[in-house]
C-alpha positions in Angstrom: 13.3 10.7 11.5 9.8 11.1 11.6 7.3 9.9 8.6 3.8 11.6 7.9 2.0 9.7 5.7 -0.8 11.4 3.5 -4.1 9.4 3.0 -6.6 11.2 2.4 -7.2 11.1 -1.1 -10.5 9.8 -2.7 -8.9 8.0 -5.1 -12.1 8.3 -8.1 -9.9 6.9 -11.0 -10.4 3.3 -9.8 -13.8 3.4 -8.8 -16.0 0.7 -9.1 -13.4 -0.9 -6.4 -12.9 2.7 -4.9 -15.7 4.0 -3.4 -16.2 6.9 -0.7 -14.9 4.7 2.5 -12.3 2.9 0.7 -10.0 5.1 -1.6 -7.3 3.9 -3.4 -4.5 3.8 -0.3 -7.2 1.0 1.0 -7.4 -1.6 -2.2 -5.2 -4.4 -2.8 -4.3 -3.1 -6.2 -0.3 -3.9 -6.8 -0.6 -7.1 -4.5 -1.7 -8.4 -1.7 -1.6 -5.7 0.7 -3.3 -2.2 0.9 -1.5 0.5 -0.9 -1.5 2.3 3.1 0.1 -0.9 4.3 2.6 -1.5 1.9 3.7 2.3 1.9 4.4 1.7 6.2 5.8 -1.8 5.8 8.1 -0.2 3.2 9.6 2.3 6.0 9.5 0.1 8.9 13.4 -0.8 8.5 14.1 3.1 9.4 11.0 4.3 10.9 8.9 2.5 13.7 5.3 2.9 14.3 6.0 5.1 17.5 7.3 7.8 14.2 4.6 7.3 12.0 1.9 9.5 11.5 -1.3 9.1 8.8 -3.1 12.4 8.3 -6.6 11.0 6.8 -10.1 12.2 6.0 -12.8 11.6 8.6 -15.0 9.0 6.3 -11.4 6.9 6.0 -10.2 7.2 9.9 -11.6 4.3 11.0 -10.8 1.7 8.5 -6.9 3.3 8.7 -7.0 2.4 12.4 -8.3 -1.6 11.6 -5.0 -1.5 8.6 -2.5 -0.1 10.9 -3.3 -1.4 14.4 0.1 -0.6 15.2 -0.5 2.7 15.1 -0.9 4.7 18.5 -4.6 6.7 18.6 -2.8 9.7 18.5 -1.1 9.3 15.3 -4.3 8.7 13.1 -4.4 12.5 12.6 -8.1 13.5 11.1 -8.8 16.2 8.9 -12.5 17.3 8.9 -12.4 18.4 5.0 -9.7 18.2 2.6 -7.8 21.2 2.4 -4.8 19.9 -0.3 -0.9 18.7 0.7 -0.2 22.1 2.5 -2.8 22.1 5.3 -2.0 18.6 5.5 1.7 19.1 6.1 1.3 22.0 8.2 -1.1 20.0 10.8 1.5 17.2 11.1 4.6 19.6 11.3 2.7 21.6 13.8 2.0 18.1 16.4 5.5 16.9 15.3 7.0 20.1 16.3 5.1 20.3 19.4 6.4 16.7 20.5 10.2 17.3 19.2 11.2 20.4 17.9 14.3 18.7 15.9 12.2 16.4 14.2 12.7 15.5 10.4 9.7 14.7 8.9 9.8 12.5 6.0 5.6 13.3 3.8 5.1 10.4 1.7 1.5 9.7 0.0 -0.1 6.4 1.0 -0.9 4.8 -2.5 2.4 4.9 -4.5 4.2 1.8 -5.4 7.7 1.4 -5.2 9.3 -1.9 -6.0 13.2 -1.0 -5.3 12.6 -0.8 -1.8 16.2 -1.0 -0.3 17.1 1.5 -2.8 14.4 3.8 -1.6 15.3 3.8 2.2 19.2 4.8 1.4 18.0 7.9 -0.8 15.4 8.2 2.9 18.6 7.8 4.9 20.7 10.3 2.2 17.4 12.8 2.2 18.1 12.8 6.6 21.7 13.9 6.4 21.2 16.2 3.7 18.3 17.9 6.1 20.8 18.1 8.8 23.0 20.2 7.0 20.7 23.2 6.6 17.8 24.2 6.4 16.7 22.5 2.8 13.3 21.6 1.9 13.9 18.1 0.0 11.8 16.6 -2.8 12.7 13.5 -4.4 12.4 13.2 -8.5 12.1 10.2 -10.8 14.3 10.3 -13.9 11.8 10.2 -16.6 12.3 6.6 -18.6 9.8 7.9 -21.0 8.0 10.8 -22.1 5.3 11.4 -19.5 2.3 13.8 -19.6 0.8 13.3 -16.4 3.4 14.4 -13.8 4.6 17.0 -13.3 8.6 18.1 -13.5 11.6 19.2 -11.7 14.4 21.1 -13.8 17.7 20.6 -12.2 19.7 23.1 -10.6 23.3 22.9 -10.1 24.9 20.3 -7.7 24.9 21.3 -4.4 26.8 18.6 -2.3 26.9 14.8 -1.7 25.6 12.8 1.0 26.0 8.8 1.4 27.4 8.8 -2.6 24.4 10.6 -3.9 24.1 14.1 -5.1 21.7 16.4 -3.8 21.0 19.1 -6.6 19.2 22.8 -6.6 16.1 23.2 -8.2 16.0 25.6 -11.1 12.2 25.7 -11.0 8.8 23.3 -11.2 7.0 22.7 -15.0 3.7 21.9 -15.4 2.3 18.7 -16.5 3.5 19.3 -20.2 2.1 18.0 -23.3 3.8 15.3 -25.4 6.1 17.3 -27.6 7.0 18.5 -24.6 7.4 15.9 -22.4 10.3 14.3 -25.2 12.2 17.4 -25.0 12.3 16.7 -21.3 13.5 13.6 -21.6 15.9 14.1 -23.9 17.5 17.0 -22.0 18.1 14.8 -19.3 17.6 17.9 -16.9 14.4 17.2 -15.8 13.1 15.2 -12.9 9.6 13.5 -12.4 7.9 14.9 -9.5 7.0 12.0 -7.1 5.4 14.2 -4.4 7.7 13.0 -2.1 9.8 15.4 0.7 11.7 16.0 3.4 12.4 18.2 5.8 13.0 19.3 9.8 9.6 20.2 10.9 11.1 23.6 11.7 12.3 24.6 8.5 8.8 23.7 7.0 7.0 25.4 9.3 9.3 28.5 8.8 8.9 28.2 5.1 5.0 28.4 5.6 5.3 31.5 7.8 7.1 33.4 5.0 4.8 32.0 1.9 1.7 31.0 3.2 1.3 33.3 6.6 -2.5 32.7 6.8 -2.4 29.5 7.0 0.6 29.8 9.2 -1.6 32.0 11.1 -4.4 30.0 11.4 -3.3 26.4 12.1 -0.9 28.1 15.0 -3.8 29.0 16.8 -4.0 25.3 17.5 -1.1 24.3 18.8 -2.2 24.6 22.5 -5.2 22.0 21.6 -2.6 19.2 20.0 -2.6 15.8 21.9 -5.4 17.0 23.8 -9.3 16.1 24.2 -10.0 19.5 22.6 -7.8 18.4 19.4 -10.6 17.9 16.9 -13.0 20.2 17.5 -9.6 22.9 17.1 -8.8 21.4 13.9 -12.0 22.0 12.3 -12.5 25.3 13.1 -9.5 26.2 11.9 -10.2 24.0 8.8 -13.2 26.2 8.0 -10.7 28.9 7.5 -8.0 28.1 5.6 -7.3 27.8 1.9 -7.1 24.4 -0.3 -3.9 24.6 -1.7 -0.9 22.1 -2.5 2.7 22.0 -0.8 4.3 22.3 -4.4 2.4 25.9 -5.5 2.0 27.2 -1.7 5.7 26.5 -0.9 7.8 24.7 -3.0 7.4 26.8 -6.2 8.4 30.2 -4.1 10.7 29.0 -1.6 15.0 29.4 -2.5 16.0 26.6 -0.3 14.7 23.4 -2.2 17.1 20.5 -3.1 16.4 17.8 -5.2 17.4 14.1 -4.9 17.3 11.8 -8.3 16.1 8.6 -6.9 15.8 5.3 -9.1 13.2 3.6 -7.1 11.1 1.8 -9.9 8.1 4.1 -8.8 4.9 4.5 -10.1 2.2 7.1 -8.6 -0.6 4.2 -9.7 -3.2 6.8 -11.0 -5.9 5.5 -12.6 -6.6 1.7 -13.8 -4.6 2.4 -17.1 -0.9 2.1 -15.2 -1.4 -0.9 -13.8 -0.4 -2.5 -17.0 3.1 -1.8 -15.6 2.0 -3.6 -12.0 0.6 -6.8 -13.4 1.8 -9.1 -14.4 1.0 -9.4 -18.8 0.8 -12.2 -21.0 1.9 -12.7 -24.1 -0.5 -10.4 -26.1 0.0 -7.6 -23.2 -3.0 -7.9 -21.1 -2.7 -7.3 -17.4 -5.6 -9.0 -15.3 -5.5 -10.0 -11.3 -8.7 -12.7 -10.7 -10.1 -15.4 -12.7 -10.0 -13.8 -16.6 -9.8 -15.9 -19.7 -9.2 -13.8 -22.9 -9.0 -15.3 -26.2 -7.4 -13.3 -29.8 -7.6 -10.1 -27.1 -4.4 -7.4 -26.7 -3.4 -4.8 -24.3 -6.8 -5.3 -21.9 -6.7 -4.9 -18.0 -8.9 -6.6 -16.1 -9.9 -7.1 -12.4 -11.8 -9.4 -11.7 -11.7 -10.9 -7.9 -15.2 -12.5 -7.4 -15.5 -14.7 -10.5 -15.0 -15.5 -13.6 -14.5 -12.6 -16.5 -14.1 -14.2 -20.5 -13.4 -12.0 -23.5 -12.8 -12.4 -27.0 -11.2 -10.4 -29.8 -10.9 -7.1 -27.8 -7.9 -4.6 -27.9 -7.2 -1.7 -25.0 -10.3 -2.4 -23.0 -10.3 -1.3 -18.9 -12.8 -3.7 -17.1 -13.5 -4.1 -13.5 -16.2 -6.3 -12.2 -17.4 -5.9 -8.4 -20.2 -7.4 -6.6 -22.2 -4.7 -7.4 -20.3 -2.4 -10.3 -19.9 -3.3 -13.5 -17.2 -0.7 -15.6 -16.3 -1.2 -19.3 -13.8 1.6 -21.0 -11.2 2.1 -23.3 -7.6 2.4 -21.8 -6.9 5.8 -23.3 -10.1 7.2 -21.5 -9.1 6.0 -17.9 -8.5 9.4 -16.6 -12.5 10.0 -17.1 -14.0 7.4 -15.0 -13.6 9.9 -12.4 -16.6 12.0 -14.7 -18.9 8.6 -13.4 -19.2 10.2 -10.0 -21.3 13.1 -11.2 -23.3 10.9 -13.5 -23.9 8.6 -10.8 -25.3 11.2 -8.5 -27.4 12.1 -11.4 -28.9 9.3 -11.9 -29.8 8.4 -8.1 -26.7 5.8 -7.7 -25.3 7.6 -4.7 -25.2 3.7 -3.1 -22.5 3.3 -5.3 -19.9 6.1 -4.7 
């Protein structure tokens, strides 16, 4: 079992601490390691470095390298642009494939936290013997503990067999992030799944899938096989970056293929998206305020607060977001965390591209 871990998002919801050359998967948010190095650590028991491989955006390559010194050259995988999850997967299944043409190939994103971690690697270890069965393409889903609008869902399909005491079961199909009403109705079904963007597969049956649903980027990226592992590596990748489409795994294969399983997994997860969820990372006081620094609240409820450098006071404020860095300063309410990513173009606007 092989891992490929996917970092190269830009990670604009947590900006001021986020900026252009240190995303999300390279903050300290849940504790005291990067989100990238708590994601490998978390996989070490069953994966060594030798089988792990980060796929990463050029601006983010080297600081990946100083987190994970561990890491052979050759598995710091850089993509010149960002081209979505697909051309991402495909590029890794393609140099995995060229290496050992029975690899499994766990994809995992680099900035989710996951607290159960024993938990996780047997539903890893259940996920391997299911892919060794056939030729399935694996996802893992959350049961829902609450209605939630910003994932999207997996409807279960019928069980298809058991592996290590857990159930693998067909997808039905993929839903939309749904709206609130919505999102009950899910719940309360009990047939619908999280999607944690998490999967598994043999590098072969991946590959095969995108031949059949997305043959030009099949196409494309096999043109660069001979250049893998090689000097000429790079400058193959980008050319054939310039020609392929930006799409995700889940519409450009998942949503069309026949073969997908599903595998319920109770991991305590959270896809940390924006400031707002890490009221459910941090640790709250009494009133319900998360904060990691030095912050002093007084007759204040539901804040969160990061604060690292110094000292933060506040007094009689409900569902605030703030985030003080040496140079940043953002103030919003919790229920508009999704917008601080609207900041970047304002801050290009106003001639505050230092700060991106």
């Amino acid at each position: 079992m092989h891992a490929v871990v996917m970092a190269g998002g830009s990670g604009t919801r947590f900006w001021p601490a986020s900026r252009e050359t240190k995303p999300k998967q390279l903050l300290d948010i849940a504790d005291n390691r990067t989100m990238i190095r708590a994601t490998v650590e978390r996989i070490l028991p069953e994966i060594p470095f030798e089988r792990i491989m980060v796929v990463t955006g050029a601006p983010h390559a080297d600081e990946i390298r100083r987190e994970l010194p561990e890491l052979r050259p050759e598995m710091v995988v850089v993509e010149p642009v960002g081209r979505n999850t697909a051309a991402c997967t495909a590029l890794a299944a393609y140099k995995l494939f060229k290496k050992d043409p029975a690899a499994v190939m766990a994809v995992l994103p680099a900035d989710h936290l996951i607290r159960k971690e024993a938990d996780f690697l047997q539903a890893l270890n259940a996920a391997h013997e299911a892919a060794g069965l056939g030729d399935f393409l694996i996802t893992f889903g959350i049961p829902p503990a609450r209605p939630e609008t910003g994932y999207g869902y997996i409807k279960l399909g019928s069980p298809a067999f058991k592996v290590r005491s857990t159930t693998a079961f067909r997808v039905d199909r993929f839903v939309e992030k749904p709206d609130f009403t919505t999102a009950c109705e899910y719940v309360a079904t009990g047939k619908y799944l999280c999607n944690s963007g998490m999967f598994l597969w043999k590098a072969e049956t991946i590959l095969r899938a995108f031949e059949t649903h997305l043959a030009s980027l099949h196409s494309v990226l096999g043109r660069i096989i001979p250049a893998l592992d090689t000097p000429e590596e790079p400058a193959a990748i980008a050319a054939a970056y310039n020609e392929i489409e930006s799409i995700s795994i889940d519409y450009g294969i998942l949503e069309k293929a026949d073969n997908v399983l599903t595998i319920p997994i109770d991991v305590d997860w959270d896809d940390v998206g924006s400031w707002a969820s890490l009221e459910n990372v941090w640790d709250r006081d009494e009133n319900g305020n998360a904060s990691k620094g030095t912050v002093l609240i007084v007759d204040g409820r539901g804040c969160i607060v990061s604060s690292p450098d110094k000292l933060t006071a506040m007094i009689g404020v409900e569902d605030l977001i703030v985030v003080d860095t040496p140079d940043a300063l953002m103030v919003c309410r919790k229920d508009r965390a999704q917008d601080v990513k609207k900041l970047r173009d304002l801050l290009k606007e106003k001639g505050h591209e230092g700060l991106l």
